[in-house]
GURO-94486 format. One line per field, with one value per atom (N, C-alpha, C): residue number from 0; chain; atom name; x, y, z. Coordinates in Angstrom, 2 decimals. Example, Ala and Ser with C-alpha at 12.3 -4.5 7.8 and 13.67 -1.06 7.14 Angstrom:
2
num = c(0	0	0	1	1	1)
cadena = c(A	A	A	A	A	A)
atomo = c(N	CA	C	N	CA	C)
xx = c(13.19	12.30	13.20	12.85	13.67	12.90)
yy = c(-5.69	-4.50	-3.30	-2.25	-1.06	0.03)
zz = c(7.80	7.80	7.80	7.08	7.14	7.87)
REM end
This chain:
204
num = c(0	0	0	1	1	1	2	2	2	3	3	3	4	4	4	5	5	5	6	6	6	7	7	7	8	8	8	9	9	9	10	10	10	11	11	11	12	12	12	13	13	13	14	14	14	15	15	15	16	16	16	17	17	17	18	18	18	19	19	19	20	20	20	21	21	21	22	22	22	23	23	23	24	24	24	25	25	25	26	26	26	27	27	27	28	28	28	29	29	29	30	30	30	31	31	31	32	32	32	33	33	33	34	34	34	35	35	35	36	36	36	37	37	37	38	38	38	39	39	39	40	40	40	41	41	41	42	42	42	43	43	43	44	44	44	45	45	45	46	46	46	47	47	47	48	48	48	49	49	49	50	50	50	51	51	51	52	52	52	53	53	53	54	54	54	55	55	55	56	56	56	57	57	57	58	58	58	59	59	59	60	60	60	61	61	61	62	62	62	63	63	63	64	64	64	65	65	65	66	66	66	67	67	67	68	68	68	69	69	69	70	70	70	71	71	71	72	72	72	73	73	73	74	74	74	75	75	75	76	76	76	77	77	77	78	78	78	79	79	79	80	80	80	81	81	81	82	82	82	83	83	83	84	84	84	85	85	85	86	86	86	87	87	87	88	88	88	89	89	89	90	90	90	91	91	91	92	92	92	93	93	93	94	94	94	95	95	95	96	96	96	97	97	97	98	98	98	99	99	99	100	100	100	101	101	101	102	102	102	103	103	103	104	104	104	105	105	105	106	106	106	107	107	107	108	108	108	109	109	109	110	110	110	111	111	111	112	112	112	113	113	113	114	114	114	115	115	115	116	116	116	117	117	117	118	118	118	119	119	119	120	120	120	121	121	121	122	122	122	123	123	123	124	124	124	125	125	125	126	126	126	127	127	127	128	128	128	129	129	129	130	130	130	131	131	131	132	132	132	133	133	133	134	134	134	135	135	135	136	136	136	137	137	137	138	138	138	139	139	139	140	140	140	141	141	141	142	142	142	143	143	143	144	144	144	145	145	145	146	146	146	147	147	147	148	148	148	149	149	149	150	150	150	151	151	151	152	152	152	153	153	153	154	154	154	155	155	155	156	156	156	157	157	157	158	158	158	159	159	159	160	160	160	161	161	161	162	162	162	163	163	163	164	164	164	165	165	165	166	166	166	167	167	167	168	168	168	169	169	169	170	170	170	171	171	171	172	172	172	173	173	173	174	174	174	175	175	175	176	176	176	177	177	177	178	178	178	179	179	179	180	180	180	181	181	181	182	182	182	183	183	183	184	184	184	185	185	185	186	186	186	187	187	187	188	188	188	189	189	189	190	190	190	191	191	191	192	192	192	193	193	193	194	194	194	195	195	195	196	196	196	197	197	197	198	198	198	199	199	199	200	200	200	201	201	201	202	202	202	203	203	203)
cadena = c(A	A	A	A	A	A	A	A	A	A	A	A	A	A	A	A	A	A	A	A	A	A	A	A	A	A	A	A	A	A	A	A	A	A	A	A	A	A	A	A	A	A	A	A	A	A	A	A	A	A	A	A	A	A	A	A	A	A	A	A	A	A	A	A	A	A	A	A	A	A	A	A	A	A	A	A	A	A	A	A	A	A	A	A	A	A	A	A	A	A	A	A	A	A	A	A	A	A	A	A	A	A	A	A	A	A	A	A	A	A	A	A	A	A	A	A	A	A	A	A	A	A	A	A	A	A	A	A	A	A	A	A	A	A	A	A	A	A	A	A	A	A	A	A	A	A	A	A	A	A	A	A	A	A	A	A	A	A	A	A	A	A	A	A	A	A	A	A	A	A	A	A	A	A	A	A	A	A	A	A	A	A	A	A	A	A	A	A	A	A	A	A	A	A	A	A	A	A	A	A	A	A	A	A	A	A	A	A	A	A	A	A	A	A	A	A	A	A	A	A	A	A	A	A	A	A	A	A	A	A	A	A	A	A	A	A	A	A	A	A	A	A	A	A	A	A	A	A	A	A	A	A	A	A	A	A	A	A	A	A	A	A	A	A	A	A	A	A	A	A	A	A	A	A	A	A	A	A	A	A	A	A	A	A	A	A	A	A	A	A	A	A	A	A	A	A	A	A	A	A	A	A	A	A	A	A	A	A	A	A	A	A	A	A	A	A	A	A	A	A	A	A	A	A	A	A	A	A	A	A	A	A	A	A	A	A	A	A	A	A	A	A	A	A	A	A	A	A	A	A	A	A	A	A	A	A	A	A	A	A	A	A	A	A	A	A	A	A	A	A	A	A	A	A	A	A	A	A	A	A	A	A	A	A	A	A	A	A	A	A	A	A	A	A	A	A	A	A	A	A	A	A	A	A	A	A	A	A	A	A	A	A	A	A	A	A	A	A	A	A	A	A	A	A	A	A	A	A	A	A	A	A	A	A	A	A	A	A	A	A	A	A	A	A	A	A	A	A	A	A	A	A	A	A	A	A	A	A	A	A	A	A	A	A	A	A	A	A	A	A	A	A	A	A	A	A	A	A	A	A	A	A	A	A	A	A	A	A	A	A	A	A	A	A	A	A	A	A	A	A	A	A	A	A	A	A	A	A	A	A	A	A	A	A	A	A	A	A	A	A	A	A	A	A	A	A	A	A	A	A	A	A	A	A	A	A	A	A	A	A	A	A	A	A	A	A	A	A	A	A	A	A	A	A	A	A	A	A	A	A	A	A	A	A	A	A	A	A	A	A	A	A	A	A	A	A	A	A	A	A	A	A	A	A	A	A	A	A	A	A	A	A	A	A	A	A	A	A	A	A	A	A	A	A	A	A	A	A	A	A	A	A)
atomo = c(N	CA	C	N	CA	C	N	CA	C	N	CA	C	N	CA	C	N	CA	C	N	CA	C	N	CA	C	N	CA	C	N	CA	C	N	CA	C	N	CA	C	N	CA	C	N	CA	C	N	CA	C	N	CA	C	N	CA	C	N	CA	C	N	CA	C	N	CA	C	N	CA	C	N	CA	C	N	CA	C	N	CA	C	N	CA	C	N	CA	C	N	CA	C	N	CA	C	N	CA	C	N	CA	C	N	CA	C	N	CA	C	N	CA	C	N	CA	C	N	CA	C	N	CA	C	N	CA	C	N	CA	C	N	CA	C	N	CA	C	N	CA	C	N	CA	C	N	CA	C	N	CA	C	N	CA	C	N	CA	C	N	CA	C	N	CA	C	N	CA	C	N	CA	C	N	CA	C	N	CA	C	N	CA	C	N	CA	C	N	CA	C	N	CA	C	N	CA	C	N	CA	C	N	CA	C	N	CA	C	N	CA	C	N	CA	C	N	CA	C	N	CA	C	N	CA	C	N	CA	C	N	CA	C	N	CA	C	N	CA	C	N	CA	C	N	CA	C	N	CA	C	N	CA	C	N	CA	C	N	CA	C	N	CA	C	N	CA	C	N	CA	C	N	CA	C	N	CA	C	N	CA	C	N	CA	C	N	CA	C	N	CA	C	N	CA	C	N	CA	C	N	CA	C	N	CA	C	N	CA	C	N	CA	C	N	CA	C	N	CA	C	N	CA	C	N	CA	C	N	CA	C	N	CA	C	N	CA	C	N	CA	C	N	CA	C	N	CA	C	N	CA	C	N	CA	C	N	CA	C	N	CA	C	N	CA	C	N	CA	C	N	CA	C	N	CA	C	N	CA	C	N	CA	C	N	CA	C	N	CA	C	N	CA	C	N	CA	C	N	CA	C	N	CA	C	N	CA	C	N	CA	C	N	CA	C	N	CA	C	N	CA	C	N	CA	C	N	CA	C	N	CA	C	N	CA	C	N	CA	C	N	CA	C	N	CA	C	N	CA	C	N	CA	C	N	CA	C	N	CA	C	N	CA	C	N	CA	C	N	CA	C	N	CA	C	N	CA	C	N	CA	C	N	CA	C	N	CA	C	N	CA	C	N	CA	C	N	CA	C	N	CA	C	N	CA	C	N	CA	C	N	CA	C	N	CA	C	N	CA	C	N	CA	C	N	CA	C	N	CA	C	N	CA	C	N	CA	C	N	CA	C	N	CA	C	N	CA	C	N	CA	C	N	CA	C	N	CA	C	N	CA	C	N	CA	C	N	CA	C	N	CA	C	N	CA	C	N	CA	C	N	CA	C	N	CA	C	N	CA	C	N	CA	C	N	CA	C	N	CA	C	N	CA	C	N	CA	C	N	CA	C	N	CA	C	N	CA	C	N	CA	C	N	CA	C	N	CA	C	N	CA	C	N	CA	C	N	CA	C	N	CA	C	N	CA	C	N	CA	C	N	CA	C	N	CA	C	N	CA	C	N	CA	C	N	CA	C	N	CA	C	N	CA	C	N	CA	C	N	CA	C	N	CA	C	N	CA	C	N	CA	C	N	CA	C	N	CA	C	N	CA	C	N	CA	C	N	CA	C	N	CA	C)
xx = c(152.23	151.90	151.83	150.66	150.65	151.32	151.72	152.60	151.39	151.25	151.09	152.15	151.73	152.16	153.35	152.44	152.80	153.52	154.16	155.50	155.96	155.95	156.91	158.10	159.36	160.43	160.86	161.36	162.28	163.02	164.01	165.32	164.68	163.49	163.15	163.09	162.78	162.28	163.50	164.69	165.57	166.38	167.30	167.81	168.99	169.26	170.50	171.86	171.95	172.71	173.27	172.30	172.89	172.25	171.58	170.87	172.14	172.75	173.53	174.82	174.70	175.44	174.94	175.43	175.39	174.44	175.37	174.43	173.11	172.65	171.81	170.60	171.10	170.30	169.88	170.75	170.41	169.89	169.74	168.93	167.27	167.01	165.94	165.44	165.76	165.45	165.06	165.95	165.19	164.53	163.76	162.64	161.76	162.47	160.84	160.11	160.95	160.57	159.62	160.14	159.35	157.79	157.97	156.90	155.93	156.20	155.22	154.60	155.63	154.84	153.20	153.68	152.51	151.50	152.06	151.02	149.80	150.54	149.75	149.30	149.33	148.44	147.76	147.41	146.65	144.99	144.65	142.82	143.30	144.12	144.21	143.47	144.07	143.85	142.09	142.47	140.89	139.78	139.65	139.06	137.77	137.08	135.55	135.20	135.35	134.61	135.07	136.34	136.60	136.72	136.26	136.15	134.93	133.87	133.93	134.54	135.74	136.60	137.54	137.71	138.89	138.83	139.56	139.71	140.47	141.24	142.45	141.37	140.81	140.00	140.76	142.27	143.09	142.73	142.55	142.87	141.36	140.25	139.13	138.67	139.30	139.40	139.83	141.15	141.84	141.16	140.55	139.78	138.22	137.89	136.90	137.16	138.51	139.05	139.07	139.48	140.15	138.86	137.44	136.20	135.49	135.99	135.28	133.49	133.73	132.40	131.90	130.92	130.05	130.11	129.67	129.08	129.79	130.99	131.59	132.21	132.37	132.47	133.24	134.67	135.90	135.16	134.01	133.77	132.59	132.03	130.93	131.84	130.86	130.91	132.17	132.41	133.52	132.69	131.67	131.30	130.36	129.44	129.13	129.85	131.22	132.49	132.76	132.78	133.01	131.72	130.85	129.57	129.43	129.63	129.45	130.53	131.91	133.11	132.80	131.94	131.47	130.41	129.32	128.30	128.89	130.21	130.28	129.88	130.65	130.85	129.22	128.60	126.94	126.40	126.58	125.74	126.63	127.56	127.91	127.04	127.00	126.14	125.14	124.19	122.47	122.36	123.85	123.27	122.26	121.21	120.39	118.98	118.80	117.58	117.03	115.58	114.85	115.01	115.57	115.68	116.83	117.80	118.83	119.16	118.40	118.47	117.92	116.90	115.86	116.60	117.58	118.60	119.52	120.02	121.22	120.38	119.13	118.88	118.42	117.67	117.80	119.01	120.36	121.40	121.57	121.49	121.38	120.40	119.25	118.11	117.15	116.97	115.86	114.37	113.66	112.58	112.28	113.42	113.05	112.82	113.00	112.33	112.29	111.64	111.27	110.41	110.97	110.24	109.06	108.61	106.99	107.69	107.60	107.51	106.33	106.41	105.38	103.98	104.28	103.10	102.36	102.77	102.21	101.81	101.52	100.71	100.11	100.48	99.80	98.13	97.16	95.97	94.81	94.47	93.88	95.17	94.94	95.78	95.55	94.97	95.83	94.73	94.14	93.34	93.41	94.61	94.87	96.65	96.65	98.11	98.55	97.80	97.72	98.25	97.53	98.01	99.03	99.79	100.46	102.06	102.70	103.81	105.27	105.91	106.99	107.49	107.97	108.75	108.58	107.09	106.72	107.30	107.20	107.70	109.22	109.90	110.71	111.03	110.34	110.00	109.06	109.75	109.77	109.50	109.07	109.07	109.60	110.46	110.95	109.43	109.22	108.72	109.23	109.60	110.19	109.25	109.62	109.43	109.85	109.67	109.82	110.36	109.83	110.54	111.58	112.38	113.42	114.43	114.20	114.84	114.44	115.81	114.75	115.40	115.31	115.44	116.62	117.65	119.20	119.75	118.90	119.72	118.99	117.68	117.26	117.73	118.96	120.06	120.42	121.45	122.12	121.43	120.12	118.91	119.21	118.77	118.77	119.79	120.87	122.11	122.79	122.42	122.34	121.91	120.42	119.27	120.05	120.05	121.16	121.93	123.03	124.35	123.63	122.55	122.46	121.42	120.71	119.46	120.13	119.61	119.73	119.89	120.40	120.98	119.87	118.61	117.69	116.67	116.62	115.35	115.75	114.18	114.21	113.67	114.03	113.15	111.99	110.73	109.75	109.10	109.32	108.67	109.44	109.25	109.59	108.27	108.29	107.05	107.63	106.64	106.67	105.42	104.56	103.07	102.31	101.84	101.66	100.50	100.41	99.57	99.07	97.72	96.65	97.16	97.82	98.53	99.62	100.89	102.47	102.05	101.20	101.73	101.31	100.11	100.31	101.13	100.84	102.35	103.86	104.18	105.31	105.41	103.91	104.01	103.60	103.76	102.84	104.48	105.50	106.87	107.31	107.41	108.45	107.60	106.17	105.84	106.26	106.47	107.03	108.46	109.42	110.75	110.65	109.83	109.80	109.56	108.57	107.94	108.91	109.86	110.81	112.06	112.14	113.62	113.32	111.89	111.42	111.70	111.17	110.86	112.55	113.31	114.39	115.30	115.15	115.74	115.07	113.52	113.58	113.70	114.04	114.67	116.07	116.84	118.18	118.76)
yy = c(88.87	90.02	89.57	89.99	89.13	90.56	89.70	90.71	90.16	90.91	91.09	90.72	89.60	89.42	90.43	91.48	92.70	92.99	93.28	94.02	92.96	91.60	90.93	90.72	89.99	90.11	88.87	88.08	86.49	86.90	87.48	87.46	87.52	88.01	87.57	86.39	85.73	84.16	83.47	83.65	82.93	82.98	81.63	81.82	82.42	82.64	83.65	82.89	82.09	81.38	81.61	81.95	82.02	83.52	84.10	85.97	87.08	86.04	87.58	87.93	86.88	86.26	87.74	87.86	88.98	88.67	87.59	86.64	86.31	85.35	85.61	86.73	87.90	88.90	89.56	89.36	89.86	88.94	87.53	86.34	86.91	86.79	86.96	88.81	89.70	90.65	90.54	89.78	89.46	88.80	87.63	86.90	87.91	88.52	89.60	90.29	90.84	91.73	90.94	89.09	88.57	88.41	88.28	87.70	88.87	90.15	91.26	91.66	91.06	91.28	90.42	89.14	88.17	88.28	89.01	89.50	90.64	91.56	92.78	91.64	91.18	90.62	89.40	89.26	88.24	88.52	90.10	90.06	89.99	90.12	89.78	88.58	87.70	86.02	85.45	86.35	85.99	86.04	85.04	85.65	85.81	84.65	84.51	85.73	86.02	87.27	88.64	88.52	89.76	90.24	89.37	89.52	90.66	91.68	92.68	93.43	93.41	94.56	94.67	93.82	93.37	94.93	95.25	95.99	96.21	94.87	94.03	93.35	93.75	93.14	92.09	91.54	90.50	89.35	89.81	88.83	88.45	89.16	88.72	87.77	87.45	86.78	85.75	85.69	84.81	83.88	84.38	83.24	83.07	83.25	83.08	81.56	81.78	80.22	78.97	79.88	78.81	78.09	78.83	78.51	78.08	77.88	76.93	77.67	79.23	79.68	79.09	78.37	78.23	79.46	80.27	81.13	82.36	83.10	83.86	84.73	86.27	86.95	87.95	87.94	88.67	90.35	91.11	92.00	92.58	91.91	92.30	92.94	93.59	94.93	93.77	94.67	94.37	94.14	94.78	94.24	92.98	92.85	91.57	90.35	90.39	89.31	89.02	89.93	89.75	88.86	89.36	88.66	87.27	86.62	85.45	84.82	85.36	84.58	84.07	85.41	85.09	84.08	83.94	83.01	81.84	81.27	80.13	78.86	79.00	77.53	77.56	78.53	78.31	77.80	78.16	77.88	76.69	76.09	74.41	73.59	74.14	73.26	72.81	74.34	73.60	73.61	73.41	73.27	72.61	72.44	71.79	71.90	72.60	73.16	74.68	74.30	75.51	76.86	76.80	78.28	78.73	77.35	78.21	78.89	77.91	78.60	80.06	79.94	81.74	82.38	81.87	82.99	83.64	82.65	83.01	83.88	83.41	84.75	85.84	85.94	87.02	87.92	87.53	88.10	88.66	88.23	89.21	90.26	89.33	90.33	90.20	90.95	91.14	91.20	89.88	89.99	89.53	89.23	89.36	87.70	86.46	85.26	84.42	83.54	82.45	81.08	79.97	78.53	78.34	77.28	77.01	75.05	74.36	72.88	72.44	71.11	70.90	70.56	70.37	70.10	71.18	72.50	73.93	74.22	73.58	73.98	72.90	71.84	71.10	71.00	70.85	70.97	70.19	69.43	69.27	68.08	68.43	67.85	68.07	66.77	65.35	64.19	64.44	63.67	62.76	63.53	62.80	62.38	62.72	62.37	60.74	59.60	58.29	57.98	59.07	59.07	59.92	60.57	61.80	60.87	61.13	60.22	60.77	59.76	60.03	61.05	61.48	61.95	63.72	63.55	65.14	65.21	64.36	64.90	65.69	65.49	65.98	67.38	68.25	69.13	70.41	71.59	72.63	74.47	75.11	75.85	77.28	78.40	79.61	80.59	81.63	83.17	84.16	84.82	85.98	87.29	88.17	89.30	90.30	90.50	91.61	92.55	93.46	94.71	94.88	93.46	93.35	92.88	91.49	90.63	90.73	91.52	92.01	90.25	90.29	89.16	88.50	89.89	89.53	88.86	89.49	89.06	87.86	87.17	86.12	84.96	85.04	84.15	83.28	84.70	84.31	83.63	84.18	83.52	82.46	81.78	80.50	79.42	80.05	79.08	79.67	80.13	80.51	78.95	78.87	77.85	76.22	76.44	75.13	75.01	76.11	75.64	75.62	75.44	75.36	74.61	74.00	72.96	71.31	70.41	69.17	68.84	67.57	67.76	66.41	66.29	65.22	66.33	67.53	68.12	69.17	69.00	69.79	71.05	72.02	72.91	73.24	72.98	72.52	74.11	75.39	76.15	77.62	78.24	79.75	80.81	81.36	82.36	83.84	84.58	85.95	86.19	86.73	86.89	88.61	88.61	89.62	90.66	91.17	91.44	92.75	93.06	93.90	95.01	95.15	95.88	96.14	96.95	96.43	96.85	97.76	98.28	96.72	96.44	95.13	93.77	94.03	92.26	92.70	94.13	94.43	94.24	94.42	94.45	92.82	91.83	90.75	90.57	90.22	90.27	90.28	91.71	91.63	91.32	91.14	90.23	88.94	88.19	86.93	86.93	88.08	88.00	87.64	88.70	89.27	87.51	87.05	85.51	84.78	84.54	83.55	84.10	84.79	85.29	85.07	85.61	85.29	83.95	82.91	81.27	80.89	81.35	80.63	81.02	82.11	82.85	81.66	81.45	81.03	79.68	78.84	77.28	77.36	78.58	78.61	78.00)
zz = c(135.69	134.85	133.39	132.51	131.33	130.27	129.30	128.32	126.84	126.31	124.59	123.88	122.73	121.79	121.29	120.63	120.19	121.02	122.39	122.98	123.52	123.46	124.27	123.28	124.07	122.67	123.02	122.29	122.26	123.13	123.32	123.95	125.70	126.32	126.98	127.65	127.13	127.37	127.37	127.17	127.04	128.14	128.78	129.58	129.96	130.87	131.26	130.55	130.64	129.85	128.68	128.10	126.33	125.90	126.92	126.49	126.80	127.18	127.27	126.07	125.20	124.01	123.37	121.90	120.91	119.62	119.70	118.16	118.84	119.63	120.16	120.25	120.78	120.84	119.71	118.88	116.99	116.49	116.93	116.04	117.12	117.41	118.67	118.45	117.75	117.57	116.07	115.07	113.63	114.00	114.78	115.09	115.34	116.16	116.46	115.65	114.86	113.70	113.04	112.57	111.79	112.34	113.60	114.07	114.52	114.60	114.88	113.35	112.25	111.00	111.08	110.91	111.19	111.89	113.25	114.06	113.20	113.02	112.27	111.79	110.57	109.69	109.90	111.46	111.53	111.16	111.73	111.38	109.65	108.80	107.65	107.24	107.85	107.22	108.36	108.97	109.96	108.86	107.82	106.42	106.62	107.41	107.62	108.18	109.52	110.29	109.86	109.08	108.56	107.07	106.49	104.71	104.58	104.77	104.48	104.72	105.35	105.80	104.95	104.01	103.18	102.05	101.85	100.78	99.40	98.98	98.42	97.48	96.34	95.17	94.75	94.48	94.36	95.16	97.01	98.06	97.89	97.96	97.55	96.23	95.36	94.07	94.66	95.33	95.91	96.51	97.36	99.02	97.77	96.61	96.16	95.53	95.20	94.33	95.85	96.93	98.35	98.40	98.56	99.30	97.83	96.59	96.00	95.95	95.27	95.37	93.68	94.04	93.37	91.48	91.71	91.22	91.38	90.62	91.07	89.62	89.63	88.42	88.48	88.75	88.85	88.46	87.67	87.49	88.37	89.11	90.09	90.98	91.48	92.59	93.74	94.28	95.18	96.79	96.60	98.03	98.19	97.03	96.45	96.03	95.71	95.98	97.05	97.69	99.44	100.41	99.87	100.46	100.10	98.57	97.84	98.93	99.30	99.95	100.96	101.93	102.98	103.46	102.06	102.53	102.28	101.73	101.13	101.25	102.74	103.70	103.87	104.27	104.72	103.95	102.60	100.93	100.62	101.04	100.56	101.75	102.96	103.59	103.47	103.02	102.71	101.23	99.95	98.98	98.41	97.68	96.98	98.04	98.62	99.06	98.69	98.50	98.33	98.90	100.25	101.06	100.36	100.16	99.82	98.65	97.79	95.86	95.91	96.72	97.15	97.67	99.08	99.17	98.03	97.75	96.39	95.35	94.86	94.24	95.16	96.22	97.10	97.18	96.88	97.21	96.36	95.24	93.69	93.01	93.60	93.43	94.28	95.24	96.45	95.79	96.16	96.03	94.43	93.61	92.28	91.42	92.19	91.91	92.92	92.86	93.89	93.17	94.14	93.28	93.62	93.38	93.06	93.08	93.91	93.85	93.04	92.85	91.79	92.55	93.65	94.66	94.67	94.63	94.81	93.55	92.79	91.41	90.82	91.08	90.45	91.00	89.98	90.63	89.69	90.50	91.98	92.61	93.87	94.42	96.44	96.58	96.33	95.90	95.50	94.80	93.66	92.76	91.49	91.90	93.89	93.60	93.32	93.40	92.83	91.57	90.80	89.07	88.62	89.49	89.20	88.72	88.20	87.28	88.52	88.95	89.82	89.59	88.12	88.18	88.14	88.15	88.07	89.68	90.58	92.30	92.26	91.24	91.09	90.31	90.09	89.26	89.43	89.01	90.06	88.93	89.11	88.17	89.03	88.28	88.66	88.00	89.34	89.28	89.07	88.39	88.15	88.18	89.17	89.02	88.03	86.90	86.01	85.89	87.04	87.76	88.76	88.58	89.54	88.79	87.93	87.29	85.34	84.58	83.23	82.75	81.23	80.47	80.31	80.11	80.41	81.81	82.75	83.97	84.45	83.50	83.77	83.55	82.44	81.77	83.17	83.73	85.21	86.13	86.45	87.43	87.35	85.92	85.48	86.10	85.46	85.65	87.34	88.05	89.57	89.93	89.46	90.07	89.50	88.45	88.10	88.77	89.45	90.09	91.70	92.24	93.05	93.80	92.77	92.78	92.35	93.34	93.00	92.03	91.18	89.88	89.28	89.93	89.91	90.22	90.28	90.11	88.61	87.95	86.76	86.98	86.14	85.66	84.96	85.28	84.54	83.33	84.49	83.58	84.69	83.50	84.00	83.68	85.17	84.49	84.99	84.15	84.85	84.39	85.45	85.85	84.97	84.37	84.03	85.43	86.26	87.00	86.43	87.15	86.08	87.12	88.53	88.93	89.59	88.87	89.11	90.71	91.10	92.84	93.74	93.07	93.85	93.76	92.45	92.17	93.14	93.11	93.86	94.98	95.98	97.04	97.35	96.69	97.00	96.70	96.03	95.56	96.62	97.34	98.70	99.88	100.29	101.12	101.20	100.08	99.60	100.15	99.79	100.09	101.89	102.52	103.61	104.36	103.94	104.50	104.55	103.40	103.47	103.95	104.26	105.42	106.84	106.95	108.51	108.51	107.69	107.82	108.21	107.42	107.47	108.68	108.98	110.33	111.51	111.36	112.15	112.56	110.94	111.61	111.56	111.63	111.71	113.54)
REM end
């Protein structure tokens, strides 16, 4: 017959020998107590699968210092601390790749920048790629959407993409596109978002 954690007791398990003692049964009943505390608070420390559930803005600060987040701002929303905690371990794995710098700003701002490698603009190409100087291969320019991302919060963008881009790739240029119509630059914006979540879902 299997017993639970939660209702089994020390003094059980012990042999006839020494359970029927006094001290005994009072050392083995403060064990229990200690150990049904711990219990309760195990989905506590279960931090990974259960850190949106967390509701302790302290313990969330806390596991932000444990997991070494990157990028982290004791005054942001509380469920957005929780999320940064949660992606951590994922976002140290594929640091310094493109999906992932797009995620990280995805998480901040949906749809509101994305890179451009230098291969994807440079032009003509590959024709002049013979003469093209090494080190432009290394070099990459940010899109900003306007209506997602204003000037202030482009600061952060910035230094997001720094803390999360190779430290041998540059920043070559920042744009934001003026389009002759916001309904379409918007919708061409979150088609873009929409493309690169599918892509990455699906070499996950």
């Amino acid at each position: 017959m299997s017993t639970s954690l939660r209702t089994s007791k020390l003094i059980e398990t012990c042999p006839p020998s020494i359970s029927y003692d006094a001290q005994v049964q009072c050392a083995a009943a403060a064990f229990d107590f200690q150990f049904y505390s711990v219990i309760d608070d195990t989905g506590a420390v279960a931090f990974i699968p259960n850190i949106m559930g967390l509701t302790d803005s302290k313990l969330v600060d806390i596991l932000a210092w444990q997991f070494h987040v990157d990028y982290y701002d004791e005054t942001l929303d509380l469920e957005l601390r929780k999320k940064l905690v949660q992606l951590s371990i994922q976002w140290h794995k594929t640091k310094g790749t493109v999906a992932l710098i797009e995620e990280v700003l995805n998480t901040f701002w949906p749809g509101g920048a994305w890179l451009e490698e230098w291969y994807q603009y440079k032009d003509p190409f590959p024709p002049n790629y013979p003469t093209t100087g090494w080190h432009d291969r290394y070099k990459f320019r940010v899109i900003i959407n306007e209506d997602v991302i204003d000037e202030e919060a482009e600061i952060l963008a910035l230094k997001l993409i720094d803390l999360y881009k190779p430290i041998s790739r540059w920043r070559e240029a920042v744009i934001r596109p003026k389009p002759t119509s916001g309904t379409l630059y918007a919708a061409g914006a979150v088609q873009h978002f929409i493309t690169r979540k599918f892509n990455q879902a699906r070499l996950r």
